[in-house]
Structure formats: C-alpha cells, structure tokens
C-alpha positions as CSV (number, residue, x, y, z in Angstrom):
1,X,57.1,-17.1,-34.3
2,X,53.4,-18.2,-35.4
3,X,51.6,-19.6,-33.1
4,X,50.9,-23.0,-34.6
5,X,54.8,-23.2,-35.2
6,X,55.0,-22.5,-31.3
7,X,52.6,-25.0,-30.4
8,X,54.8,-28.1,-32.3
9,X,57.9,-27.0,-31.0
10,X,56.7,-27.4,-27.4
11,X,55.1,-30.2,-27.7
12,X,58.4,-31.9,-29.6
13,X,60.3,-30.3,-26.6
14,X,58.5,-31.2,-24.2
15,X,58.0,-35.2,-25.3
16,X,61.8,-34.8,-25.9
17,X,61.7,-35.7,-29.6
18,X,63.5,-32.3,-30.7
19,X,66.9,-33.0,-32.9
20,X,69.9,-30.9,-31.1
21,X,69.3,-28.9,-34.0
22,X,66.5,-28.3,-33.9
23,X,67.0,-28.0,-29.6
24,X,69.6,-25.7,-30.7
25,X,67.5,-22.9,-32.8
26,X,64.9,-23.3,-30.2
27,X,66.8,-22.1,-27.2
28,X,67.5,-19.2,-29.5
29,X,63.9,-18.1,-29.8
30,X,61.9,-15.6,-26.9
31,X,59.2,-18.7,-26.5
32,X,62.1,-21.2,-25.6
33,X,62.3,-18.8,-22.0
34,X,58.8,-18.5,-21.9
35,X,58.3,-22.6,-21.8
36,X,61.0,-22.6,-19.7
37,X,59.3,-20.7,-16.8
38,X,56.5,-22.6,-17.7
39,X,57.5,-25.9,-17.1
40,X,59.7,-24.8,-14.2
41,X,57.0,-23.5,-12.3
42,X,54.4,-26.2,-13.0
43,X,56.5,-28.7,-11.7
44,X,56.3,-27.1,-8.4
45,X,52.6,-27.6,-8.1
46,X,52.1,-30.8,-6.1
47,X,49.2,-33.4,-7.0
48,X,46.4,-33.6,-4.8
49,X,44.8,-36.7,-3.4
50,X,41.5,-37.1,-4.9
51,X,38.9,-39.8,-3.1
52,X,37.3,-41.4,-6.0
53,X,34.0,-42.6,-3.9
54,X,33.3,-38.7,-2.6
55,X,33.9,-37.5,-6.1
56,X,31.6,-39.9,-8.2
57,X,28.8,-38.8,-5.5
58,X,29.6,-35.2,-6.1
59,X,28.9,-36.0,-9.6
60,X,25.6,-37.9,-9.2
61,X,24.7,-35.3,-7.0
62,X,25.2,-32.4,-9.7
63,X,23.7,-34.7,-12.4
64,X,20.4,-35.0,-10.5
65,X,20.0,-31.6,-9.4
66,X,20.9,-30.5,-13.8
67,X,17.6,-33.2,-14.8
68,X,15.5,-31.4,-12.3
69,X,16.0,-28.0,-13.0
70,X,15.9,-29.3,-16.9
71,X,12.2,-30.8,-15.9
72,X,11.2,-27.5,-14.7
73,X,12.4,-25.3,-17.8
74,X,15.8,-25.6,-20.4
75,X,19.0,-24.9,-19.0
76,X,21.6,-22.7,-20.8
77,X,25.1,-23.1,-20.2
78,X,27.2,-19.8,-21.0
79,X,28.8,-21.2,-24.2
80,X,25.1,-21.6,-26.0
81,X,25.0,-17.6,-25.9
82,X,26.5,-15.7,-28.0
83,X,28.2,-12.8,-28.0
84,X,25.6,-10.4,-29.8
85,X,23.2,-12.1,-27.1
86,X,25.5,-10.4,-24.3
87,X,25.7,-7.5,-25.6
88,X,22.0,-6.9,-26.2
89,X,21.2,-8.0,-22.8
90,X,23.7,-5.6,-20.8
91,X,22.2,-2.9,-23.7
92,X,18.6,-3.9,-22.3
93,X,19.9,-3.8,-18.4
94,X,21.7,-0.5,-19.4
95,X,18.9,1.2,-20.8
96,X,16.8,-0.2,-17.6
97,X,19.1,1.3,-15.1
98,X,19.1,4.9,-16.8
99,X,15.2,4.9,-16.9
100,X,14.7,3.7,-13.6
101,X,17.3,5.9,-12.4
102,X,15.1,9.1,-14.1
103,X,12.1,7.6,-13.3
104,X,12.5,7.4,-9.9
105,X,13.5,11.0,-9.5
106,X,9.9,11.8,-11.6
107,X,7.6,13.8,-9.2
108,X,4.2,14.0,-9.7
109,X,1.2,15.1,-8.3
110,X,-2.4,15.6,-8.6
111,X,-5.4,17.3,-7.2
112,X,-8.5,15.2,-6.5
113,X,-11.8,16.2,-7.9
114,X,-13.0,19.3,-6.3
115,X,-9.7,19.4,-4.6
116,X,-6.9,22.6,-4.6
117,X,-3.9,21.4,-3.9
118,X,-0.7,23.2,-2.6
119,X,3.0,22.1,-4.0
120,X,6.2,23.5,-3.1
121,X,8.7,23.3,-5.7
122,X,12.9,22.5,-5.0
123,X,13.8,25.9,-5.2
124,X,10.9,26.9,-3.2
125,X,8.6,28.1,-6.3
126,X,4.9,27.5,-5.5
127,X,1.7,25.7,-7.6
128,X,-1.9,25.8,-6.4
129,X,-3.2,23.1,-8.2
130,X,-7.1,24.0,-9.3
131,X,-9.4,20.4,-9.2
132,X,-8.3,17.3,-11.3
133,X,-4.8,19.0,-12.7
134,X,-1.6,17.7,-12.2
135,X,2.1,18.3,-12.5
136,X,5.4,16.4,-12.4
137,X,9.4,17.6,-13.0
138,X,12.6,15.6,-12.3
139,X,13.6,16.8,-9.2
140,X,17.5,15.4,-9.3
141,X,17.7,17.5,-12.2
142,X,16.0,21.0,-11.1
143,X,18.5,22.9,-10.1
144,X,20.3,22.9,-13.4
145,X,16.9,22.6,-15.5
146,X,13.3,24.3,-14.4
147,X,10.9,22.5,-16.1
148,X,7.8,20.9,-15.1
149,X,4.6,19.5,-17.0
150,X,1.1,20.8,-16.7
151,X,-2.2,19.3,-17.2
152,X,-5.0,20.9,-16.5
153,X,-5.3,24.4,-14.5
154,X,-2.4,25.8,-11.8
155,X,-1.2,29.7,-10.4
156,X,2.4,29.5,-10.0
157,X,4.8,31.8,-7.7
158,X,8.5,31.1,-9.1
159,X,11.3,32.6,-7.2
160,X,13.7,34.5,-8.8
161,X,16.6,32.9,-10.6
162,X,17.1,30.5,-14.1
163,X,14.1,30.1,-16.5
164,X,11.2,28.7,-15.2
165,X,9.3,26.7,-18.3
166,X,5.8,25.3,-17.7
167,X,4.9,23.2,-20.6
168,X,2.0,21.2,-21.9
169,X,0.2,20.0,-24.2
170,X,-1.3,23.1,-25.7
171,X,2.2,25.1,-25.9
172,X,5.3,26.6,-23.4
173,X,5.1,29.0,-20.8
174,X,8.9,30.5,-19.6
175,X,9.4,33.1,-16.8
176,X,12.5,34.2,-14.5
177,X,10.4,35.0,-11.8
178,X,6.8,36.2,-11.1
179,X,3.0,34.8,-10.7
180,X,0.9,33.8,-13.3
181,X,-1.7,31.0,-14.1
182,X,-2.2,28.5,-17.1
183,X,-5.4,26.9,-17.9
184,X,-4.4,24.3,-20.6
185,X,-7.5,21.9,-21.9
186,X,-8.2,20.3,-25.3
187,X,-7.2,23.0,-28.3
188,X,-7.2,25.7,-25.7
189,X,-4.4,28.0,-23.6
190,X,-5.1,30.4,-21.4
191,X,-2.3,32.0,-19.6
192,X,-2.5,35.0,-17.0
193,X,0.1,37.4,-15.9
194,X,-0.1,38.7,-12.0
195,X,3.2,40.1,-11.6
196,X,6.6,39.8,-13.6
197,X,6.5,38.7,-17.0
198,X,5.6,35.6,-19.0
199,X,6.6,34.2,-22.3
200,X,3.9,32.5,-23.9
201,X,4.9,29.9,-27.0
202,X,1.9,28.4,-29.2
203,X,0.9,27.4,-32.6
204,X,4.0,29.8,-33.9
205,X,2.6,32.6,-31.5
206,X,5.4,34.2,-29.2
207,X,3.8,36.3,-26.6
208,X,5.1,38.5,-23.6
209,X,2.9,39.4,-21.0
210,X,3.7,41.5,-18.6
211,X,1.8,42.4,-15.6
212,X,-2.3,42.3,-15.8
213,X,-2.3,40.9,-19.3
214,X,-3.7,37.5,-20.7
215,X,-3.2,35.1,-23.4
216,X,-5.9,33.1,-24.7
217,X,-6.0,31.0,-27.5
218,X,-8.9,28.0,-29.3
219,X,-7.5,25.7,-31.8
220,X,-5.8,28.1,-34.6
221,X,-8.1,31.3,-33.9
222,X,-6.3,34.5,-33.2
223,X,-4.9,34.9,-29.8
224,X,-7.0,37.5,-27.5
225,X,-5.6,39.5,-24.5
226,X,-7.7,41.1,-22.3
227,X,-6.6,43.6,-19.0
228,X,-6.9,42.0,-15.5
229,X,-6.9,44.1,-12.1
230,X,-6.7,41.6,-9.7
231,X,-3.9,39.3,-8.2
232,X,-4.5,36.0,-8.0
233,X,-7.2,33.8,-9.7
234,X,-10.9,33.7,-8.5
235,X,-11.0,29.8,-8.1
236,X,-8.4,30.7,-5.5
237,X,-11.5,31.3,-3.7
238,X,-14.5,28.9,-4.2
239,X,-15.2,30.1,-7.8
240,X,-13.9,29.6,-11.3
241,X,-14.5,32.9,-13.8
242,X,-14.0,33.1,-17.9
243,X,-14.1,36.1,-20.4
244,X,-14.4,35.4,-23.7
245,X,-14.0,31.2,-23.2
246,X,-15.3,28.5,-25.5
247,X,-18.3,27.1,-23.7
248,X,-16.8,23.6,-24.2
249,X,-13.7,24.7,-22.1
250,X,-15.9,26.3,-19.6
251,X,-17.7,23.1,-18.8
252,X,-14.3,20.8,-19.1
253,X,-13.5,22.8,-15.4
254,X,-17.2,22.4,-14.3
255,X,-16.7,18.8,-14.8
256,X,-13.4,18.4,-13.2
257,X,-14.6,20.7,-9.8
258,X,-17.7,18.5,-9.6
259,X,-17.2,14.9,-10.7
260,X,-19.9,14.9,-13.0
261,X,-20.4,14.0,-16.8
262,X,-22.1,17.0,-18.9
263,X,-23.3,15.9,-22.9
264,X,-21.2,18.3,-24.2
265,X,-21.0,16.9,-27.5
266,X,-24.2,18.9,-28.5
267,X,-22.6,21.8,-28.2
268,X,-21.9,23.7,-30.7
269,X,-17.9,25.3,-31.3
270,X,-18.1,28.9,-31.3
271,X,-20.3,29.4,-28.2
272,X,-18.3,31.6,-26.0
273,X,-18.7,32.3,-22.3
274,X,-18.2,35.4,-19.9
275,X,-19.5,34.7,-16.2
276,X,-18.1,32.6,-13.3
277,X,-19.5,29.6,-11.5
278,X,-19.3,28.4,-7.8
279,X,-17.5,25.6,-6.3
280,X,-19.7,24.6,-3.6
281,X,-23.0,24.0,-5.5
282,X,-23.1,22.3,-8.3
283,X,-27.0,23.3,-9.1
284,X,-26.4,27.1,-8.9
285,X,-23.1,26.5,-11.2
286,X,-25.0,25.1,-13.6
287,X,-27.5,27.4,-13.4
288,X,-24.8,30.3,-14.0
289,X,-23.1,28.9,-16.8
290,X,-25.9,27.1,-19.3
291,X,-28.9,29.4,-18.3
292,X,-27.2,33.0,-19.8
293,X,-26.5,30.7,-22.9
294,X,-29.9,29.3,-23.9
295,X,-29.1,25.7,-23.4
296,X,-31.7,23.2,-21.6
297,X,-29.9,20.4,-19.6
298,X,-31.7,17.8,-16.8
299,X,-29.4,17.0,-13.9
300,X,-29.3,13.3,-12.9
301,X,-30.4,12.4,-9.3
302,X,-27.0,11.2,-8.1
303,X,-26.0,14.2,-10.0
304,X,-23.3,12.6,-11.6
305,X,-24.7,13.6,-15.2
306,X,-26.1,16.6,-16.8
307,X,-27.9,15.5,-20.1
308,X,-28.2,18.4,-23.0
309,X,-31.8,18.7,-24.0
C-alpha cells in the first residue's frame, strides 16, 4: 500500500469514520497490524504534568539567551544547512585529520650556520649534517618506506636492509646500504661514494657508483666522475674541498659555514674551482677560494658581506 493511501486510512480509522467495509479490507492489510501495535502501545504512555509558570520562564530564558548570541554573530539552526554543506565540511575535517595526522609524524631537522649536526635515523642509519642543510622523512612510515628530503650538504651511513632514497631538489639518490655524501645546491648535484654503492638519478642520467667514485653534475652539462681515496668527507673535519666545482656552488657553502652575503652575481658561469677552504676563519677562506681565481672582493667590517670588485 502507498503511503499517502496509508496515511488516510489511519487517520479515518483512527477518528472512527471508516465504513465496516471499508474496516473490513483494512484489517486485511499488513499496515492494519502495524497501527494496531501502534496505538496499543501509545496508549500506555502516561501524560505528564507540566507547570505552566516554570515552562513559560524556561522559554523566556532560551529566548534571551537566542537574541544575545544573535547580537554577537548569526545563528544557524541545522535545517538552514544543507546537505552538500555537510558533506563538504566532514570532506574539509577529513582531509584535516589525514594531514595533521602525516604532518605530525614529519621530522625535520636543521644545522645552524657554521653548525654540523649529527641525526640518527629509525632504523639506526646516520646523517652528519654540513652548515645550514636540513632533512626531514615521515617517521610512522619508515619502516615500510626509506625516504628522506635533502637540502643542502649531508654524509650518510645507511644500515643494511630496504632501499634507502635521498631525494632533492636536483635529482634521487637510492642505496641498500653504504656511505656516501650529496651536496645538492641550485642547478648542481654532487654525490660521493665511500663504501657500497649508489644510484644516482638526474636530468635523465642513471648512474652507479660504486666505491671511490663521484657524480657531479651543473645545470644540463655532462656529468663528471672523478676517483676519491679517502673515507669520509673533508668538512667532516673543519674544511670544505671541491674539484672541478662551479665557483658559484663553491661560494653557496662558504656562505652557509660563515653567515655572510658574498656578490656573487658578478660572477661569471663557467668559472670552475679545485681547492678547499677552512671553517674556522673566514679571512683565510676567502683568501683560498677568490685569490687562485683572479677575483677582487672587500670584506665588510662586521664581516657579514664580501662585495665583488
């Protein structure tokens, strides 16, 4: 039976105003039991005694508290919102929740100017972080996923087991389990293998290294490798060394280990460096890096600035 047919029949039953004919097809019906429970079991429900005084001063009470919350800013009642409204909003708390959620278990740290800063991973990998660099990774999902974001300069030590990926800006860097380091700045990747081997992914390059090799790579210029002996980086200890490095890049680290703003605009692209500078005097590491290539500079007094001349 349709539903507006339903809704006649009980109220012509209920009022009593059903023929016995029509009484008669109605008992005959599923909704005539239905009713039936229905009105047996309302008529069970007693009616409660109401004090009219108390209730009109709830009221008044509830009224004034509605026109002062409406002073203060518009009050919606749950009927003026729709359901597309609803459904956006729990989309909106949704999508708040899950980032939250991820970006609570972000880590991220940084080393201070001048700074080297020591990080053990989850799984018990290590970074050195060389000055002004900084990594992060999701550390709720690490042990399914190693992956963690460079900027800047860091030697790594990863333990042995799934693929460790370094990535940043300037391309990918995946191992299983060895030492290397990445220097990644503006247009440039340099990536050196101490042990194990490394998978270097850039500009449509794919690169092994394997121990005592190097990747290095400016903008779209070929790749160059070049044969290391030693094992560990030099600005492990108090000073930062380059072979065959865009003079740009070169300063970008003196920068960062000294806190100090060098014109390097007026330097020209395809200077390239091979030398090393100090970490614990910033006159001398100036002195090694722009003497050997020609260029006059002026160091400010508070030696926070090194103007190109």
């Amino acid at each position: 039976m349709d539903v507006e047919k339903s809704e006649v029949l009980l109220a012509k039953w209920v009022s009593g105003e059903m023929s016995e004919k029509e009484l008669s097809a109605f008992k005959k019906t599923e909704d005539y039991e239905l009713f039936s429970r229905i009105v047996k079991e309302s008529s069970l429900f007693k009616r409660p005694s109401v004090n009219k005084e108390e209730v009109y001063s709830n009221i008044l009470q509830i009224q004034e508290k509605r026109r002062k919350k409406t002073k203060k800013g518009k009050v919606f009642s749950m009927s003026s919102i729709n359901l597309k409204s609803v459904i956006a909003i729990a989309a909106s708390i949704a999508v708040f929740l899950v980032g939250f959620y991820f970006y609570s278990a972000t880590i991220q740290q940084e080393a201070d100017f001048g700074e080297q800063l020591a990080i053990k991973l989850p799984d018990n990998s290590e970074v050195i972080l060389n000055s002004k660099s900084s990594v992060s990774y999701n550390k709720r999902t690490w042990s399914k996923e190693r992956v963690l974001r460079l900027e800047g300069e860091a030697y790594f030590k990863v333990t042995k087991g799934s693929t460790f990926k370094v990535e940043t800006d300037e391309g990918s860097i995946s191992v299983l389990g060895t030492q290397f380091s990445v220097l990644e700045s503006e247009n440039f990747l340099e990536v050196k293998c101490f042990e194990g081997k490394v998978k270097v992914e850039r500009n449509g390059h794919v690169v092994i290294l394997t121990e005592g090799k190097t990747f290095s790579q400016y903008k779209n210029a070929k790749p160059l490798g070049v044969v290391i002996e030693k094992s560990e980086p030099d600005w492990l200890k108090g000073e930062s060394s380059f072979q065959n490095t865009p003079l740009k890049v070169v300063l970008k680290s003196l920068e960062k280990q000294y806190q100090v703003k060098i014109e390097s605009n007026k330097i020209e692209e395809n200077k390239i460096y091979t030398g090393s500078f100090v970490h614990s005097d910033i006159e001398l590491a100036l002195e090694a890096v722009l003497l050997p290539m020609n260029i006059d500079y002026e160091l400010s007094k508070d030696k926070e600035y090194v103007k190109i001349k």
